[in-house]
C-alpha positions as CSV (number, residue, x, y, z in Angstrom):
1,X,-67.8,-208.4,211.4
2,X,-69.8,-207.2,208.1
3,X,-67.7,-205.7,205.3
4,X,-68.4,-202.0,205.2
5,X,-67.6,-199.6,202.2
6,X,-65.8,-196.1,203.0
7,X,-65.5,-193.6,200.6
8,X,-62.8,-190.8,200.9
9,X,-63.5,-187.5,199.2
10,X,-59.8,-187.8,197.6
11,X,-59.4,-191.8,196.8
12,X,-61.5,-194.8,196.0
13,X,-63.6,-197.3,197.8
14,X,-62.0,-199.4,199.8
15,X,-63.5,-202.5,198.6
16,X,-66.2,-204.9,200.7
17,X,-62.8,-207.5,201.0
18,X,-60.9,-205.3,202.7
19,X,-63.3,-206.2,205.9
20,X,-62.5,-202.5,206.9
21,X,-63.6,-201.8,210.8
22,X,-65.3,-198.6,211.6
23,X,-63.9,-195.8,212.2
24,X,-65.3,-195.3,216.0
25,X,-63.7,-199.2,216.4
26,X,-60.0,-198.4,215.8
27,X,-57.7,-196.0,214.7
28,X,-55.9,-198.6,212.3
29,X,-57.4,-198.7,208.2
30,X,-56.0,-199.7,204.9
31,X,-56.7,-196.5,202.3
32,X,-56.0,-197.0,198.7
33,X,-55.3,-193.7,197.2
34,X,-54.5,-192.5,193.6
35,X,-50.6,-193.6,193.1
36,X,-50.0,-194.3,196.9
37,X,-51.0,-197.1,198.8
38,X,-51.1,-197.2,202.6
39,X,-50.5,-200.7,204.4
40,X,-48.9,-199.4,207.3
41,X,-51.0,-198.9,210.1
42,X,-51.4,-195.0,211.3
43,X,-52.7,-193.5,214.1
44,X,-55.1,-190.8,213.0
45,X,-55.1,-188.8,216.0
46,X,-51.5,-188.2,215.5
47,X,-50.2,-184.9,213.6
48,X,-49.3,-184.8,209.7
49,X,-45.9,-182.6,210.1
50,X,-46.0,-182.4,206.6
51,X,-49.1,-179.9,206.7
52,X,-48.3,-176.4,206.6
53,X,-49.3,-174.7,209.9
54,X,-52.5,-172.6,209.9
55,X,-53.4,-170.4,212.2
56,X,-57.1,-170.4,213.4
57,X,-59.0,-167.3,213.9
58,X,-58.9,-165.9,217.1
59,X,-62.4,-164.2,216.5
60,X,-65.3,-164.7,214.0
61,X,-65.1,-162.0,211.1
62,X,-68.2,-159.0,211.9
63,X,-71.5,-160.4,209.3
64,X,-73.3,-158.2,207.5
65,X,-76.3,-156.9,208.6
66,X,-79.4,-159.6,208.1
67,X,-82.2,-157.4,206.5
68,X,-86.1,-158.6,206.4
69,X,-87.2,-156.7,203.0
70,X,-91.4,-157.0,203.1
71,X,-93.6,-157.0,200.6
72,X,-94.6,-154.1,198.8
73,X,-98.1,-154.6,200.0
74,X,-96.5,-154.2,204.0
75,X,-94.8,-151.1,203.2
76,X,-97.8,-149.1,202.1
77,X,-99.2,-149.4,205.7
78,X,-98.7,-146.6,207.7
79,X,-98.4,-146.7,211.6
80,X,-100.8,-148.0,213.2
81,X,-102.4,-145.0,214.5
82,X,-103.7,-146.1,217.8
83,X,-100.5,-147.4,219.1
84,X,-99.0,-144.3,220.7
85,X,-102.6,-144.5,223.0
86,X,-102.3,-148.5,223.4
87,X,-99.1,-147.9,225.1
88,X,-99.6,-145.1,227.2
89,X,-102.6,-146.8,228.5
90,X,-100.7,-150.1,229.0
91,X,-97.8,-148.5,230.9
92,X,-100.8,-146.3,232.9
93,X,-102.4,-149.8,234.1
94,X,-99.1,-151.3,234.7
95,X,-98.5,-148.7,237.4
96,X,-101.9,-149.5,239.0
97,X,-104.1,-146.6,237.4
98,X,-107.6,-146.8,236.7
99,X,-108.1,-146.4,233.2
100,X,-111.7,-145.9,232.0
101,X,-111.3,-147.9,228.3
102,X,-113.7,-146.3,225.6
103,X,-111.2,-146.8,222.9
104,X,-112.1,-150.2,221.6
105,X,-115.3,-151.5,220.9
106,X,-114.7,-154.9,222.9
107,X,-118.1,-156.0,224.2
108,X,-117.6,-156.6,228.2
109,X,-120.7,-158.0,228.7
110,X,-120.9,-162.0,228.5
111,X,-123.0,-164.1,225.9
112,X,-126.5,-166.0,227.3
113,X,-125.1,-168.5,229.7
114,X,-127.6,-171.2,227.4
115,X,-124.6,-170.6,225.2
116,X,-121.4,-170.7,227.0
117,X,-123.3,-174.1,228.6
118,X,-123.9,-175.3,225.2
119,X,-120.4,-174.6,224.1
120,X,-118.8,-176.6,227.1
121,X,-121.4,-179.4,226.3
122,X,-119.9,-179.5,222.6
123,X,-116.0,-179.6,223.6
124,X,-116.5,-182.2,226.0
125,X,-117.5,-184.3,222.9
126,X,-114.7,-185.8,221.2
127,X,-116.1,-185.4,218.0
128,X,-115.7,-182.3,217.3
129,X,-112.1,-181.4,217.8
130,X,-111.0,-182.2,214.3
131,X,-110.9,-180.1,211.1
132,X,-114.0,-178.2,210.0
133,X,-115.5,-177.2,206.9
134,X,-114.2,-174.1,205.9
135,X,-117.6,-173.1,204.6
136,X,-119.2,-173.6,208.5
137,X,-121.4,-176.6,209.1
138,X,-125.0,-177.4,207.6
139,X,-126.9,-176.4,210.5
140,X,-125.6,-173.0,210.9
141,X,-125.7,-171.7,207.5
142,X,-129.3,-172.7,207.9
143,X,-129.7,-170.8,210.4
144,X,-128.3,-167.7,209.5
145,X,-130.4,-168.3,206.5
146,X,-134.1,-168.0,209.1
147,X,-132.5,-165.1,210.8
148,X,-132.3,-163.5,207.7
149,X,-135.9,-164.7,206.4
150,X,-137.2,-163.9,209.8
151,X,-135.8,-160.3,210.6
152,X,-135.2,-159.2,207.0
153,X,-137.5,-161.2,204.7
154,X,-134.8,-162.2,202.7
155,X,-134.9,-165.8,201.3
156,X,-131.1,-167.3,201.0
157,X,-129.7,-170.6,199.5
158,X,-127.6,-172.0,203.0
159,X,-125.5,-174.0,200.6
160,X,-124.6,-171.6,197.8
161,X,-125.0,-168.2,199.0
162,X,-123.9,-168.3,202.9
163,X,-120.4,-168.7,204.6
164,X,-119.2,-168.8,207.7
165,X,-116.6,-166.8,208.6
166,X,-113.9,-166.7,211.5
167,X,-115.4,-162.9,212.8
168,X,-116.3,-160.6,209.7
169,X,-113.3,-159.1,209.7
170,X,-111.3,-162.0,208.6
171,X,-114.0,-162.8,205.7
172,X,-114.0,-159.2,204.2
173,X,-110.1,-158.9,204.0
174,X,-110.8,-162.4,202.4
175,X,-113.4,-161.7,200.1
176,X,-110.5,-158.2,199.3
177,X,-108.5,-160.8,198.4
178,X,-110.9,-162.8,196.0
179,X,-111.8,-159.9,194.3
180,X,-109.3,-157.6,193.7
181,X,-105.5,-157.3,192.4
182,X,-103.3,-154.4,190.6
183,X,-105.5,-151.8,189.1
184,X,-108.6,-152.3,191.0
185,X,-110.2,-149.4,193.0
186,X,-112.8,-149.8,195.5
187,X,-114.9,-146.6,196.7
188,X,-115.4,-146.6,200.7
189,X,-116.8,-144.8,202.6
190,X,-114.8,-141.3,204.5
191,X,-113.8,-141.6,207.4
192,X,-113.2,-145.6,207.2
193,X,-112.8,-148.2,209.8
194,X,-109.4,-149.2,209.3
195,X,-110.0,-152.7,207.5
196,X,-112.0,-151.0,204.9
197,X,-108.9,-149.2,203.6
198,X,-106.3,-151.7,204.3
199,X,-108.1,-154.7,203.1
200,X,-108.2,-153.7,199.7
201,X,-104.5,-152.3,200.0
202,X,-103.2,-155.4,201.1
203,X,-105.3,-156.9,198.3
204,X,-102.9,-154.5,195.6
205,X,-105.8,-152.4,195.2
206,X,-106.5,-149.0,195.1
207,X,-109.0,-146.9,196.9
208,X,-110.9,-143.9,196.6
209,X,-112.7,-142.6,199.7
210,X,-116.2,-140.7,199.6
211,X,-117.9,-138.7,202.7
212,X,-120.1,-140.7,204.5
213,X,-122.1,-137.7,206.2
214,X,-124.9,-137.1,204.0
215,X,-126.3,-140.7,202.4
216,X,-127.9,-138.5,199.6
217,X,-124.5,-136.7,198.5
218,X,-122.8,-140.3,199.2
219,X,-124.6,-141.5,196.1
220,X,-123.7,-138.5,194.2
221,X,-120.4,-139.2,194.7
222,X,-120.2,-142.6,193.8
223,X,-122.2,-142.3,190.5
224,X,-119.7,-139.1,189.5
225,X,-116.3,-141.5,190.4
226,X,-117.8,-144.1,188.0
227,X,-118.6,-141.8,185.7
228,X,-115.2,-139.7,185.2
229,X,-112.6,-142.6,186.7
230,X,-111.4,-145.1,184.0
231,X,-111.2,-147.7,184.7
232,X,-114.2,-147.8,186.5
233,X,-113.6,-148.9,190.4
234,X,-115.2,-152.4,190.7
235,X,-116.3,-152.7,194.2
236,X,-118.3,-150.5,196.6
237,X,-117.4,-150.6,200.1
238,X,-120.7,-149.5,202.4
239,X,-120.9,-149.8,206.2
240,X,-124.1,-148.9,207.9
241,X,-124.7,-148.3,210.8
242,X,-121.3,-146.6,210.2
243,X,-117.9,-147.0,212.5
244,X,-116.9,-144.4,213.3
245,X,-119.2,-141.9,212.8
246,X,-122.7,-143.6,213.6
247,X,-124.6,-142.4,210.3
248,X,-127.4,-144.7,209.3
249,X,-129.3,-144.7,206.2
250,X,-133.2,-145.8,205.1
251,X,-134.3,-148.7,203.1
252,X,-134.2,-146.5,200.1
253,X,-130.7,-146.4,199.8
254,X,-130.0,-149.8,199.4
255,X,-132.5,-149.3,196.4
256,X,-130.1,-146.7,194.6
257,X,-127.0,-148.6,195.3
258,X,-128.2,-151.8,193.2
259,X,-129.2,-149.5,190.5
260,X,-126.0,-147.6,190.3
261,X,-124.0,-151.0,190.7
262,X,-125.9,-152.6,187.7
263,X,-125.9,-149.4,185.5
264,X,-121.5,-149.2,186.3
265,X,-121.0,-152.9,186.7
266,X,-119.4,-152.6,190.4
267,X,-119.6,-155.1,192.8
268,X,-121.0,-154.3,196.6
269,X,-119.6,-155.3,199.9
270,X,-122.2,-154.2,203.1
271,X,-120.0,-154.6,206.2
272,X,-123.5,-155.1,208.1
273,X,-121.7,-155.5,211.7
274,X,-124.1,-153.5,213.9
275,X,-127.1,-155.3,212.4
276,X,-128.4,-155.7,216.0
277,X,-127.6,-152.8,218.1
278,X,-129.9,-149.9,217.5
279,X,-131.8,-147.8,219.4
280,X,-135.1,-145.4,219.5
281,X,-137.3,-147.8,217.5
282,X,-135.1,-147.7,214.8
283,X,-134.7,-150.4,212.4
284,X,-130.8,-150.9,210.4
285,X,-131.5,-152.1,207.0
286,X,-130.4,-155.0,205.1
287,X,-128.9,-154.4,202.2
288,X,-130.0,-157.8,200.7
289,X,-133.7,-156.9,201.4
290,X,-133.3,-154.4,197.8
291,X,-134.8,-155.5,195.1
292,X,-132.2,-157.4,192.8
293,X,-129.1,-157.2,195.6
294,X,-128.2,-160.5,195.6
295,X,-127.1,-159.6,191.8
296,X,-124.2,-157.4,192.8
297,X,-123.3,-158.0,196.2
298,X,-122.7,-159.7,199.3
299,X,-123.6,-158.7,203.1
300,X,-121.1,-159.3,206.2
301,X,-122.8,-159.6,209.4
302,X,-121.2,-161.2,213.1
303,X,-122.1,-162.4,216.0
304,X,-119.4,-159.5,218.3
305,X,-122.0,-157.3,219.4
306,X,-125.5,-158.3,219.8
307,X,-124.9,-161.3,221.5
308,X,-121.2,-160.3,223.0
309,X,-119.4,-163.3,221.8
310,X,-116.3,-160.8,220.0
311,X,-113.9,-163.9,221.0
312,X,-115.4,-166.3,220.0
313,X,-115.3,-164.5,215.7
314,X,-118.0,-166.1,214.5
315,X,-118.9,-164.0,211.3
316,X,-121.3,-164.4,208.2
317,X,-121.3,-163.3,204.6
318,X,-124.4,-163.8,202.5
319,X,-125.7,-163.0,198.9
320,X,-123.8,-163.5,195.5
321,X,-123.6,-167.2,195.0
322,X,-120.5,-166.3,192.9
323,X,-118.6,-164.0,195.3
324,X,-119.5,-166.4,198.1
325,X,-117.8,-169.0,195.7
326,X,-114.7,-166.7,195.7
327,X,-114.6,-166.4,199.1
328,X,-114.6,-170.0,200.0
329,X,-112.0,-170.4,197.4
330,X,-109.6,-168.2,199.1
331,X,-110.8,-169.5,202.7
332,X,-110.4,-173.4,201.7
333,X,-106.5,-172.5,201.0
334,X,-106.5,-170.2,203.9
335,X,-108.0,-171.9,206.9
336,X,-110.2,-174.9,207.7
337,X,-113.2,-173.4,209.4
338,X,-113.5,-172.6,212.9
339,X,-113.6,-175.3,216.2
340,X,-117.2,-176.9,215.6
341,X,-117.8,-176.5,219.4
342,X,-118.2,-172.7,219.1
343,X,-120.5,-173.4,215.6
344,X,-122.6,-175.5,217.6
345,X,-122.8,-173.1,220.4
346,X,-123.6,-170.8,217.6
347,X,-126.4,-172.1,216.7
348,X,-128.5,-172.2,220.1
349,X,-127.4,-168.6,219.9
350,X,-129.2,-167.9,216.8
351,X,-132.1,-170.1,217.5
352,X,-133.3,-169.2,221.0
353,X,-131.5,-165.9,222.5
354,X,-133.1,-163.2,220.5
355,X,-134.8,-161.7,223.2
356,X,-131.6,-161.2,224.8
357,X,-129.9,-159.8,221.5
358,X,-132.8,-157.1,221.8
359,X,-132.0,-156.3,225.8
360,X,-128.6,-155.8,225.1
361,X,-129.9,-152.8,222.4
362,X,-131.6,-151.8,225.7
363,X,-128.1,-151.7,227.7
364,X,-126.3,-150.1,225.3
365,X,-129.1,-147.5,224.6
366,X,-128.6,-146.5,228.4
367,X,-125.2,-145.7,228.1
368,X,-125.6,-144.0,225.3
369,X,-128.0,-141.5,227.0
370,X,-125.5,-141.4,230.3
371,X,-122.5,-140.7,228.1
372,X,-124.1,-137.9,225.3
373,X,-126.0,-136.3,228.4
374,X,-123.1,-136.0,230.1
375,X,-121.0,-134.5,227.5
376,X,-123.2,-132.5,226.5
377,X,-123.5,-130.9,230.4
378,X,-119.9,-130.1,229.6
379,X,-120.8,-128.2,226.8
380,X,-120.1,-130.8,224.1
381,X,-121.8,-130.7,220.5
382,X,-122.9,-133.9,219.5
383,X,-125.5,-136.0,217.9
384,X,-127.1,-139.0,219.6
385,X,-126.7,-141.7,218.0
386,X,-129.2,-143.9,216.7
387,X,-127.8,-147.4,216.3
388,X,-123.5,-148.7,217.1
389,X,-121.9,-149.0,219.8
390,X,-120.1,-145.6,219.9
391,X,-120.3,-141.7,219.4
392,X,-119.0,-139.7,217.3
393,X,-117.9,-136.7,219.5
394,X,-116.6,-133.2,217.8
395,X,-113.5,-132.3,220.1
396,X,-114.7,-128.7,221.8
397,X,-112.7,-125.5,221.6
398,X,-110.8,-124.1,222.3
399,X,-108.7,-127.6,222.4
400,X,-110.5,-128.3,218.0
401,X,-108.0,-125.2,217.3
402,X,-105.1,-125.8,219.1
403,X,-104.1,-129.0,218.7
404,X,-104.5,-132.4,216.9
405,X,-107.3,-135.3,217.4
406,X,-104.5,-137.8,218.9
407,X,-102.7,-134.7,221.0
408,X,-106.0,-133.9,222.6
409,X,-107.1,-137.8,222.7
410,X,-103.7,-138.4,224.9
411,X,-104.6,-135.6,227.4
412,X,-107.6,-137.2,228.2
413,X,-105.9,-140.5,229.1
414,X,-102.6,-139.0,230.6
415,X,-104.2,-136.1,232.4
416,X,-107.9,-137.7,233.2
417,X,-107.3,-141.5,232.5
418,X,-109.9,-141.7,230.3
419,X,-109.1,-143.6,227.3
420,X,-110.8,-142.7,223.4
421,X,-110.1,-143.1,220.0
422,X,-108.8,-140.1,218.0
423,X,-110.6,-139.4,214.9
424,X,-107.6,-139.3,212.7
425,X,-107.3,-142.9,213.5
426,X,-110.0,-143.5,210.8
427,X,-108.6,-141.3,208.1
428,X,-107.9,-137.5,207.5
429,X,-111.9,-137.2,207.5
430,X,-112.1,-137.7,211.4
431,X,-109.5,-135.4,212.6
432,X,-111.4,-132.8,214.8
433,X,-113.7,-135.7,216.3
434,X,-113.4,-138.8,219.0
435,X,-114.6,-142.2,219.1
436,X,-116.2,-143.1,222.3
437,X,-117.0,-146.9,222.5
438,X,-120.4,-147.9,224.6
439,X,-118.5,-151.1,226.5
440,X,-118.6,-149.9,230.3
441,X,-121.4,-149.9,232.6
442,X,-123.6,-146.3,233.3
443,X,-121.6,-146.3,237.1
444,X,-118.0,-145.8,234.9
445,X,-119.7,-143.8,232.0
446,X,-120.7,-141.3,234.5
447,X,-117.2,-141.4,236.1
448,X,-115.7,-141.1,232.3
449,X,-117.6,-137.8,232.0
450,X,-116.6,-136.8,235.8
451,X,-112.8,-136.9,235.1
452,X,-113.4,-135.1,231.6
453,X,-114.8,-132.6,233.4
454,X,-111.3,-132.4,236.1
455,X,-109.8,-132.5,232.8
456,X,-110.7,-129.7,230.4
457,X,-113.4,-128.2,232.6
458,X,-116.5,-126.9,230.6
459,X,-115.2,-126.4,227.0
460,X,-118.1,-123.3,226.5
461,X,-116.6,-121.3,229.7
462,X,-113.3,-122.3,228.5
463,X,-113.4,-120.8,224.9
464,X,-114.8,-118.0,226.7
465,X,-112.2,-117.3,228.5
466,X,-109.8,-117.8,225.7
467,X,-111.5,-115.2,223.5
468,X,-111.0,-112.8,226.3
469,X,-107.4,-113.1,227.0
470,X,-106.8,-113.4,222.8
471,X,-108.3,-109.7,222.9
């Protein structure tokens, strides 16, 4: 048997002579203890009567509490907004009701089968299921770089001034994160999609909000915030095509935001996501096609809408070599790059299913026609919009006057199971309006506007009728 040394908490070791068994091996051991030595053999199953009794607890005393305190940055979120409609529309579906969905603006048409193929061709090769560069691979960068030379004229460096980004969502709270901290202010625009406000929050930031209506008083705005805030904010938020609302601007206003940004020394972040979805002939500018952009800013842009690969988030941003430094910073300690399989798929996208990007401009320009047409049979007041995936509808009265954005919003999905986004959803600037997404086909559009109509009837005749019984 080998010698093995046991150590009591209140005595010595017994030493390596003592050729002590183990414990599990017999219930007979020699202890030498502090003034007492124990030769006798003992059975240690066997009670100490010289122990004082105690009495065991018969139940387990009642614990405190356990309390999960969050991060400052957590508690200055408010409720998410949309989740009173999520769950009404979930529990309306469980029951087996058909729910016409033009909350969300989830693309439900499917990429260029070229791609999906290309995609299964790429994960069926071993070699690309390990960790990828955070940054996105060579190819792609380059890429994105001829889309941009191509469409935009716009010459970019695919190694210093292009990333890759897991959906342009995940690189603009990123790039929040890179650039801002306690004391910073970003100006965005009124009413916001709700990253551009909670990005910079959850960056410690501060924000001030500007009306995004009228591109010429936007300006305005910006210019008198730099001029009378101090500190100055340092970044400009711009989105155009805008979500919600569907404003667009002209070439020209790309022109005056690099000037202001170099005269105040902001930075500018273009959330460029409906770069390829526009209608009528028109044409959404780049914001890296001004004159001297590149100095000051950075464009986002994704591959969601145009070629309806939302799940796969595969996003872009492009322009400052120094903020797309930042960025990749943040990103290398943050992630390692998306699955290659869907980069390589990527790729083919950009390289040969343009035509396809502009056809599904065509689609969606169809249901725009069905759906403002429609509404505006009803009696509606709306614009058409000229680029997006959604409109921006004004609620009618008398319904505008009596009761909120999300009240109204919830009778359309409870009473005509039509789903929308309320206005107020996007910041105090949208109450009064819905967000209808473009993501069903003409056949349901037209139904949408059908059970609108069971719903609220014809809003004109309505307020009519309300006037009357008022007087």
């Amino acid at each position: 048997m080998s010698a093995v040394i046991v150590k009591q908490p209140w005595g010595k070791a017994i030493p390596p002579s003592a050729e002590v068994e183990s414990l599990e091996a017999s219930p007979k051991h020699f202890f030498e203890c502090d003034n007492l030595t124990m030769s006798e053999s003992f059975d240690i199953d066997a009670p100490n009567i010289d122990a004082p009794a105690i009495d065991m607890p018969t139940t387990d005393p009642v614990p405190e509490p356990f309390e999960v305190h969050f991060a400052s940055r957590v508690d200055r979120l408010p409720p998410y907004m949309f989740g009173r409609i999520n769950n009404s529309l979930y529990q309306k579906r469980r029951a087996g009701d058909d729910v016409i969905d033009l909350g969300m603006g989830n693309p439900s048409d499917p990429p260029d089968p070229a791609v999906i193929q290309k995609l299964a061709d790429a994960a069926s090769d071993e070699g690309n299921h390990g960790y990828s560069k955070s940054n996105g691979i060579v190819n792609l960068r380059r890429e994105v770089a001829s889309k941009y030379y191509r469409k935009y004229g716009v010459r970019l460096d695919p190694d210093s001034e292009i990333i890759a980004c897991l959906g342009s969502k995940e690189g603009f709270s990123h790039m929040c994160l890179a650039l801002m901290g306690p004391g910073d202010t970003a100006m965005i625009p009124s009413p916001y999609f709700p990253v551009h406000m909670y990005g910079v929050i959850l960056a410690s930031g501060n924000v001030v909000s500007l009306d995004v209506a009228d591109p010429d008083r936007f300006l305005q705005n910006v210019a008198y915030t730099c001029e009378h805030m101090a500190p100055r904010p340092k970044v400009l938020i711009v989105n155009y095509p805008h979500n919600p609302s569907s404003a667009v601007i002209e070439p020209d206003f790309f022109v005056e935001v690099v000037r202001l940004a170099k005269k105040y020394g902001f930075l500018v972040i273009h959330d460029f996501a409906y770069a390829d979805v526009a209608f009528d002939g028109y044409q959404p500018p780049s914001f890296l096609a001004a004159p001297g952009a590149k100095d000051v800013g950075v464009e986002f842009t994704t591959m969601s809408k145009g070629y309806n690969m939302a799940g796969w988030r595969v996003g872009f941003c492009a322009g400052n070599a120094d903020m797309i430094r930042g960025l990749g910073t943040i990103k290398g300690y943050y992630d390692y790059g998306m699955f290659q399989a869907i980069q390589i798929a990527a790729i083919v996208a950009l390289r040969e299913t343009e035509a396809n990007v502009e056809n599904q401009s065509i689609i969606y320009q169809g249901r725009r026609d069905v759906l403002v047409n429609g509404l505006r049979r009803l009696g509606w007041k709306l614009e058409s919009p000229k680029a997006g995936m959604f409109v921006w509808a004004e609620v009618p009265e008398p319904w505008r006057s009596s009761m909120s954005t999300m009240d109204f919003a919830m009778k359309l999905l409870e009473e005509g199971n039509v789903a929308v986004s309320p206005g107020s959803g996007f910041g105090s600037a949208g109450e009064g309006f819905l967000r209808m997404s473009l993501v069903e086909n003409e056949q349901r559009l037209r139904q949408a506007v059908r059970q609108i109509g069971k719903c609220i009837g014809n809003p004109s005749v309505a307020a009519e009728t309300s006037v009357e019984v008022d007087h």
